[in-house]
MARVEXVEX-991003 format. One record per residue (C-alpha): residue in one letter; x, y, z. Coordinates in steps of 0.1 Angstrom, whole numbers, padded with zeros to 4 digits, always signed. Each point is the difference from the previous one (the first is absolute). Last residue first. Layout:
% residues N
aXYZ/...
END
This chain:
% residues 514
x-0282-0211-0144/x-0022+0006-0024/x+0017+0018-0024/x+0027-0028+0005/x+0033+0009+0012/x+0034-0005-0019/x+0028-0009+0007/x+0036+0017+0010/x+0034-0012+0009/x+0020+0018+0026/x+0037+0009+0005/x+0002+0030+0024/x+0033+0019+0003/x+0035-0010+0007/x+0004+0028+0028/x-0035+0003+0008/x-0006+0038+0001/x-0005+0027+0028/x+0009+0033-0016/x+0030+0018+0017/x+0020-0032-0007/x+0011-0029+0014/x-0015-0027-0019/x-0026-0018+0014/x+0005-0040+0009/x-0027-0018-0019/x+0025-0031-0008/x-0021-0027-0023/x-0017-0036+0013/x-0033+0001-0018/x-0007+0025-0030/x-0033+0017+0009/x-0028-0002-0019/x-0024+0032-0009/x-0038-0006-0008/x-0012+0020-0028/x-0030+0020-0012/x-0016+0009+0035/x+0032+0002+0020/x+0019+0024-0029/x-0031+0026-0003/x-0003+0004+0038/x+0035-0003+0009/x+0010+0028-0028/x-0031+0023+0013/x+0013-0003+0039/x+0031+0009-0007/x-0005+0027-0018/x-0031+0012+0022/x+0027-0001+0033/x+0027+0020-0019/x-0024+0027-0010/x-0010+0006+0038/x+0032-0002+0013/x+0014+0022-0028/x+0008+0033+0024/x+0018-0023+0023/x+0005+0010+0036/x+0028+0030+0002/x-0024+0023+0026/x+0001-0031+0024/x+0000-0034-0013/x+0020-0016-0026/x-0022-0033-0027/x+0017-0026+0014/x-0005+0009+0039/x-0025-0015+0011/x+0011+0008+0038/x+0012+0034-0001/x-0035+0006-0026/x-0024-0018+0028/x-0023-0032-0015/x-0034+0007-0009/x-0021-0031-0006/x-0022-0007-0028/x-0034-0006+0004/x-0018-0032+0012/x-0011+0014+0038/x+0024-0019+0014/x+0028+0020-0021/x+0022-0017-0027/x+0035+0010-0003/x+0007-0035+0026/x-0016-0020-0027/x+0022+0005-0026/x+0022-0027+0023/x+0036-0004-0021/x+0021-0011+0033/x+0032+0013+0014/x-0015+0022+0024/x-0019-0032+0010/x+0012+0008+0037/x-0013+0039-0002/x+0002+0026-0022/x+0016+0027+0021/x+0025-0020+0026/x+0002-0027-0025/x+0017+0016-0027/x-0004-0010-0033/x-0017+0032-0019/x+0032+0020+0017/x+0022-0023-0016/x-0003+0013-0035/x-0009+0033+0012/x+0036+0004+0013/x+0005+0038+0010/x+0033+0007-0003/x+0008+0034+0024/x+0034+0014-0018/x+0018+0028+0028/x+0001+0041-0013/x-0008+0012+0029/x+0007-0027+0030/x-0027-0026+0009/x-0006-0010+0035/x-0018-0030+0010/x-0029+0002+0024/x-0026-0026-0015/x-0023+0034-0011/x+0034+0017-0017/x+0025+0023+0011/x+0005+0026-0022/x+0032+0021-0011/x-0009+0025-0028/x-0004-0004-0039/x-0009-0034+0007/x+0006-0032-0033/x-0023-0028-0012/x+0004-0025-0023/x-0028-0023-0007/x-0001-0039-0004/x-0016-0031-0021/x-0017+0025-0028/x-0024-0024-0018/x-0011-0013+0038/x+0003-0037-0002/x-0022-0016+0034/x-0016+0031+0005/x-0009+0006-0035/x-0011-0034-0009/x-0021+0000+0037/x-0016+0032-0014/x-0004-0015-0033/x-0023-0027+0013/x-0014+0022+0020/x-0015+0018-0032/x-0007-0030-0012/x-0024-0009+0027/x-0013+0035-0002/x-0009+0004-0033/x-0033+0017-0002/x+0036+0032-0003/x-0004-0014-0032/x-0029+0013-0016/x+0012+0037+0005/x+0024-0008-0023/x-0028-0009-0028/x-0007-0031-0016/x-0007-0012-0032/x+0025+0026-0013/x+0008-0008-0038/x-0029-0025-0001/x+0008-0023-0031/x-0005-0030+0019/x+0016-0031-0013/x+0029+0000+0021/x-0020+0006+0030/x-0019+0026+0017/x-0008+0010+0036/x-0038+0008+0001/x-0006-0023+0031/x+0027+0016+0019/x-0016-0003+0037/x-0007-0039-0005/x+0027-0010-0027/x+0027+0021+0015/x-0006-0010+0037/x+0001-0038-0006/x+0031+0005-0027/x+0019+0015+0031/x-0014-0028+0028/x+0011-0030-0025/x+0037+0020-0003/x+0004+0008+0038/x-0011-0042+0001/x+0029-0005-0024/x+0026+0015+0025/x+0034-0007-0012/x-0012+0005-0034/x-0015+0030+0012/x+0032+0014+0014/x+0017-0003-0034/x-0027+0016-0018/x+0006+0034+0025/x+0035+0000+0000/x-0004+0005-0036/x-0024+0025+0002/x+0022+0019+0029/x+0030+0003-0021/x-0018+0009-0034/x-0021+0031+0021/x+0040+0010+0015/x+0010+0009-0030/x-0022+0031-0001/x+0023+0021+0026/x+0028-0005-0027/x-0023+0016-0030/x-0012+0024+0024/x+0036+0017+0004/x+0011-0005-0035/x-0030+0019-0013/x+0007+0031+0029/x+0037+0000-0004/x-0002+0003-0041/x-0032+0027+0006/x+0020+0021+0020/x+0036-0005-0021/x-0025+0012-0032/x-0010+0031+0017/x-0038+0013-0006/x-0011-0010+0032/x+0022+0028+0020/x+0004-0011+0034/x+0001+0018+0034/x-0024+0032-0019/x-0026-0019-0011/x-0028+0015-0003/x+0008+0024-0033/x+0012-0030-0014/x-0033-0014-0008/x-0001-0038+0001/x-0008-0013-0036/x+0036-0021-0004/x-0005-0011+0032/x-0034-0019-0015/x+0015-0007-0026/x+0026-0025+0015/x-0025-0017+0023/x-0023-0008-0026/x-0038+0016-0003/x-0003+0030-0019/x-0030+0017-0001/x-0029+0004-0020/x-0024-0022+0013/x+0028-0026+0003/x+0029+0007-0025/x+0036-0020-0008/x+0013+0028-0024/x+0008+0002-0037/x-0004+0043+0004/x+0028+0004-0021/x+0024+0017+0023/x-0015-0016+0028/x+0009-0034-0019/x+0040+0016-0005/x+0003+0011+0036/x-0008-0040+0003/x+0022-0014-0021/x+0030+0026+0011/x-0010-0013+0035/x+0001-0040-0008/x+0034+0007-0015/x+0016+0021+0029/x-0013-0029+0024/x+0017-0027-0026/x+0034+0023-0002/x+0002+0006+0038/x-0009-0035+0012/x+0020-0018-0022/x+0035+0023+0010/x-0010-0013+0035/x-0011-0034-0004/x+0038-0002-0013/x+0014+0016+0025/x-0021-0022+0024/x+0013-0031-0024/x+0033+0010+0015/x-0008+0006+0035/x-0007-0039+0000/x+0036-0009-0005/x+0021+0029-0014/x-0004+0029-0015/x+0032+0022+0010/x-0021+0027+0018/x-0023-0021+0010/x+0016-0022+0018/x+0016+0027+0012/x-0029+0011+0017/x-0010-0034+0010/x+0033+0002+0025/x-0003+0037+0009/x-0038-0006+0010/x+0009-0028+0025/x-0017-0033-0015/x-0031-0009+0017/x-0029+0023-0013/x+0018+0006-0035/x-0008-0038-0006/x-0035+0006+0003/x+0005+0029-0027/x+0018-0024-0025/x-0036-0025-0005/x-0022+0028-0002/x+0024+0015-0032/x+0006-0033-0018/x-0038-0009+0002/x-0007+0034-0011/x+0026-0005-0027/x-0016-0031-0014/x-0034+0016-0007/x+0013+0033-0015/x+0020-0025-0026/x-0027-0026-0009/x+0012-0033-0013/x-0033-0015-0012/x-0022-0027+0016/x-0014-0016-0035/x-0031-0011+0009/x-0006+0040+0011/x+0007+0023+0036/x+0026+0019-0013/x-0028+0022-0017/x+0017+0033+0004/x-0035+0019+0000/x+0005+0039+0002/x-0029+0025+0014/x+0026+0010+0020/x-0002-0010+0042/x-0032-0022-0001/x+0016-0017-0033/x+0032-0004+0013/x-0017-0011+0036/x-0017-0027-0027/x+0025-0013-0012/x+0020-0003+0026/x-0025-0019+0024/x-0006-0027-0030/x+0036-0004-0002/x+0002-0002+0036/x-0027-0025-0008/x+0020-0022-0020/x+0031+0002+0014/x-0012-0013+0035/x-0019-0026-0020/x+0031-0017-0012/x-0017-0024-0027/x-0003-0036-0008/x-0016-0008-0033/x-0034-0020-0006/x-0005+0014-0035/x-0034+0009+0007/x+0005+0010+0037/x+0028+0023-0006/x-0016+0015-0032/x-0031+0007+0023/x+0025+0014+0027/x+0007+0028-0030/x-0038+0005-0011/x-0001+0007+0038/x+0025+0028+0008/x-0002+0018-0033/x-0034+0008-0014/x-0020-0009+0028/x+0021+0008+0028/x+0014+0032-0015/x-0032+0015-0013/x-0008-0008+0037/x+0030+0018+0013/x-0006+0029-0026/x-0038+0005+0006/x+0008+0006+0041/x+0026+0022-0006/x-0020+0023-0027/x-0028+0003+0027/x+0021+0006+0026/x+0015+0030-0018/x-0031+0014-0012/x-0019-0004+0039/x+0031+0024+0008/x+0015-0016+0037/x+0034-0012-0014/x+0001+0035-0017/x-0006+0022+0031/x+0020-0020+0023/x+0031+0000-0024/x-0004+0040-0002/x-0005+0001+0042/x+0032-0024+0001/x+0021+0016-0022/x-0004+0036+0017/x+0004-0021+0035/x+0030-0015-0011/x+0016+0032-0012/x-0012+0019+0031/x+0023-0024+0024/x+0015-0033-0017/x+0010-0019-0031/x+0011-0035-0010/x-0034-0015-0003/x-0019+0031-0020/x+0027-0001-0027/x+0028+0019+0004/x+0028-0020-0018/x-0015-0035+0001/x+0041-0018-0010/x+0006+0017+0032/x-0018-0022+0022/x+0034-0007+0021/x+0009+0036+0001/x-0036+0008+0005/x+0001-0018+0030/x+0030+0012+0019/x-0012+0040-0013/x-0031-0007+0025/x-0036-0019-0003/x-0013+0024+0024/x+0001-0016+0034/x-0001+0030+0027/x-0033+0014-0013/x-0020-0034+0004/x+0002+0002+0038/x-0035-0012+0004/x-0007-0016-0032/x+0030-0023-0020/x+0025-0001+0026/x-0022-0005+0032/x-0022-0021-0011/x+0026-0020-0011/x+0018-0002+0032/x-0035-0010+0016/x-0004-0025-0026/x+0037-0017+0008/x+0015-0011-0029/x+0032+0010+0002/x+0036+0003-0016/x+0025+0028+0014/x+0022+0006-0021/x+0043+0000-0004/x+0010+0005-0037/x+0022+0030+0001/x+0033-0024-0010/x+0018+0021+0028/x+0003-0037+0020/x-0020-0025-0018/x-0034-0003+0006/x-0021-0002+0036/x-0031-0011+0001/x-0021+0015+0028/x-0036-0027-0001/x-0036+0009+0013/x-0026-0026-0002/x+0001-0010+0033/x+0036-0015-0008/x-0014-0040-0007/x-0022+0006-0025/x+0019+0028-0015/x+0030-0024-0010/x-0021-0029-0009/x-0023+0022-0021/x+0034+0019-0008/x+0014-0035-0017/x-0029+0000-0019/x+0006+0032-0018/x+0036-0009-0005/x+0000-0036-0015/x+0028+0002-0028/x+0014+0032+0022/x+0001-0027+0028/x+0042-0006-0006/x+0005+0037-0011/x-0021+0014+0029/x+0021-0021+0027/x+0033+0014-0016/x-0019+0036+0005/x-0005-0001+0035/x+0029+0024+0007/x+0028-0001-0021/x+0030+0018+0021/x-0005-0026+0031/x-0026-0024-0006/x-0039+0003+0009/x-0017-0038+0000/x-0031+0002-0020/x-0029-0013+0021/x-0016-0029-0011/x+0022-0031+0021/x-0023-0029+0002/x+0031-0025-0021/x+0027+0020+0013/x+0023+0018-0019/x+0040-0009-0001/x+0000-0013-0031/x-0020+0026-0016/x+0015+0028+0018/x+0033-0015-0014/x-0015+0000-0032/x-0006+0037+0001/x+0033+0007+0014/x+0019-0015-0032/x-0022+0020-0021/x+0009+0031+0015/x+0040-0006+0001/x-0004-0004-0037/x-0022+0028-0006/x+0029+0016+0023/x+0027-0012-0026/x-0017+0004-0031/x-0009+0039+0007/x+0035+0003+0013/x+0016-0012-0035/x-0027+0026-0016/x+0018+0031+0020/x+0030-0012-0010/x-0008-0001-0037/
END
């Protein structure tokens, strides 16, 4: 009980400082002032509300480079930049001093040792397997056919119901739902159908929310403190445990099912093969792969819970997407332009075409395709990246990081600095991703950064970008989105960039000839 009573007392005593700092702050003040024993983190807790645009002003005004300083022994001091040339320099030309590190998979612990959390010959194992399967024609074939299956048998007969009944709806949760869905499907051959009229209560769907929302927090609470947390359950560490125990029995579930369908030969086949994620593991001969053994049920558990997180982000940036265009209606009147006049085959509600269109047909898109470039730098799905050295470095803006030390990259306000993007940094303009020559315009990895750069850049890029592109096309041509005047689009903080309250819309529909 004593040890509790002290808890209260210097929470207490901690609370009490932060609104002294807030009293005391002045109005143009940004930069966190550093007190003695607690570091920087009272000005965190006040801005934690706000925190990724609090760094833009913080990094705007430090030369992109920031030391923070956290508590004293609380292990939490960083160094937070956004400086290309430091990036560069992380993710490609010193790569081999910044593996992901035993810091990080502590945090990411709930993803075992999935291709995220690990480093050295296991990643590089995982990564050549995961190459060779994203890149399988089969694969991307059956990917393709499941998000527009999804779009026309789920995602738009549902906004239809919207727009008939003339309801309100959180469209955030709607196409994260959608994005769920259909990554579940992708990964196991399995449809959850939470995306329906009736918006269902759906277990694995709520815990990844729980678990992406608990690992931000693990970034700026000392590790003792959130470890004790969640050691006694409390507070947000508590629905962690429980996304935890969730996680291991659904995972186990979906890979008994599966073992079970291989069993039976009830398999998910494209010219013979087997096209999900899940199966395909399942098929990899052990004989090759010495670092990780494919037929191991704790393998496959890590490796389906590890793409299922990285696929949340697709639901993030869609919705961030039809927000911006209703802030930008002539973005919206160029989009539909470039659809009907390059995609002159793209179908409708009433056309029975199961693929009137081809991937390949979208990359015409290029408008669009800027479009989501300036989404994605604007509201990158994963807002920062933690990085760690093996050795002492000093980095291209001179500062010196010790072994061991936490670099936080900020992509969120890297996309909104001035110094790289310019005075309309701040300003959705697809245009500047378009070339003078018409095409689309290459933009640097360490400076485009949503997608990783360096030997770590995003296997899915490629797969993320037709998914996206295939629900806009389908959704713009059949409806026309409205956004709810006057609501709070703050984003949450949490390792996937959502809107904290989500996105009420209403929907209508278009005419065929519209």
């Amino acid at each position: 009980m004593a040890s509790i009573g002290f808890l209260e007392v210097a929470v207490a005593f901690l609370i009490f400082l932060v609104f002294h700092f807030l009293h005391n702050k002045k109005p143009n003040e940004c930069f966190p002032r550093n007190w003695p024993f607690l570091g920087m983190l009272p000005g965190v807790l006040v801005m934690f509300h706000r925190i990724y645009d609090w760094t833009v002003e913080i990094l705007e005004n430090s030369d992109m480079t920031f030391p923070f300083k956290g508590p004293w022994l609380g292990g939490i001091d960083m160094l937070i930049t956004v400086d290309p040339a430091n990036i560069h320099h992380i993710m490609s030309s010193n790569f081999g001093n910044y593996p992901k590190g035993t810091e990080f998979k502590d945090v990411f612990d709930v993803l075992g040792d999935g291709i995220i959390n690990v480093d050295g010959e296991l990643w590089e194992s995982l990564r050549k397997s995961t190459r060779t399967i994203f890149s399988h024609d089969g694969f991307k074939r059956f990917s393709f056919i499941t998000n527009v299956n999804k779009v026309k048998n789920g995602l738009l007969p549902f906004l239809g119901h919207v727009a008939k009944e003339k309801t309100v709806v959180d469209l955030q949760d709607v196409l994260e739902r959608y994005v769920f869905d259909t990554t579940c499907i992708t990964i196991t051959g399995h449809d959850p159908l939470s995306l329906s009229v009736e918006m269902p209560d759906v277990e694995f769907y709520t815990a990844l929310n729980d678990a992406v929302e608990a690992i931000v927090q693990r970034h700026v609470k000392p590790k003792i403190l959130w470890k004790l947390e969640n050691w006694i359950g409390f507070g947000v560490e508590k629905r962690m445990r429980r996304a935890h125990r969730t996680f291991d029995r659904i995972c186990q579930e979906y890979v008994a099912a599966k073992r079970e369908e291989i069993r039976l030969g009830l398999l998910h086949r494209s010219g013979g093969e087997a096209m999900d994620l899940l199966t395909s593991y399942m098929n990899l001969d052990v004989a090759k792969h010495d670092l990780f053994d494919p037929s191991d049920d704790k393998f496959q558990r890590d490796t389906l819970l590890t793409f299922m997180i990285a696929g949340m982000g697709v639901g993030s940036t869609l919705t961030r997407f039809f927000w911006l265009l209703s802030k930008n209606p002539e973005a919206l009147t160029k989009i539909r332009h470039e659809i009907k006049t390059r995609l002159p085959r793209i179908a409708n509600l009433d056309d029975e075409d199961e693929t009137s269109f081809a991937p390949n047909d979208l990359k015409k898109l290029v408008y669009l395709h800027g479009a989501l470039c300036e989404t994605l730098r604007l509201y990158p799905p994963i807002p920062f990246e933690r990085k760690s050295p093996t050795r002492p470095d000093v980095l291209a803006s001179g500062h010196k990081v010790g072994a061991n030390s936490t670099i936080l990259v900020i992509i969120y306000a890297m996309g909104r600095m001035k110094a790289i993007w310019g005075e309309d940094a701040s300003d959705f303009r697809p245009e500047r991703w378009i070339s003078e020559s018409g095409g689309s315009r290459h933009e640097p990895s360490f400076k485009f950064l949503s997608f990783n750069a360096g030997p770590r850049t995003c296997l899915g890029k490629e797969m993320a970008f037709t998914q996206l592109k295939t629900v806009i096309v389908y959704v713009l041509q059949n409806y026309d989105i409205h956004v709810t005047d006057g609501q709070d689009v703050e984003s949450l903080v949490s390792v996937i960039l959502r809107i904290k309250n989500g996105l009420r819309v209403t929907v209508s529909k278009r005419s065929t000839s519209a």
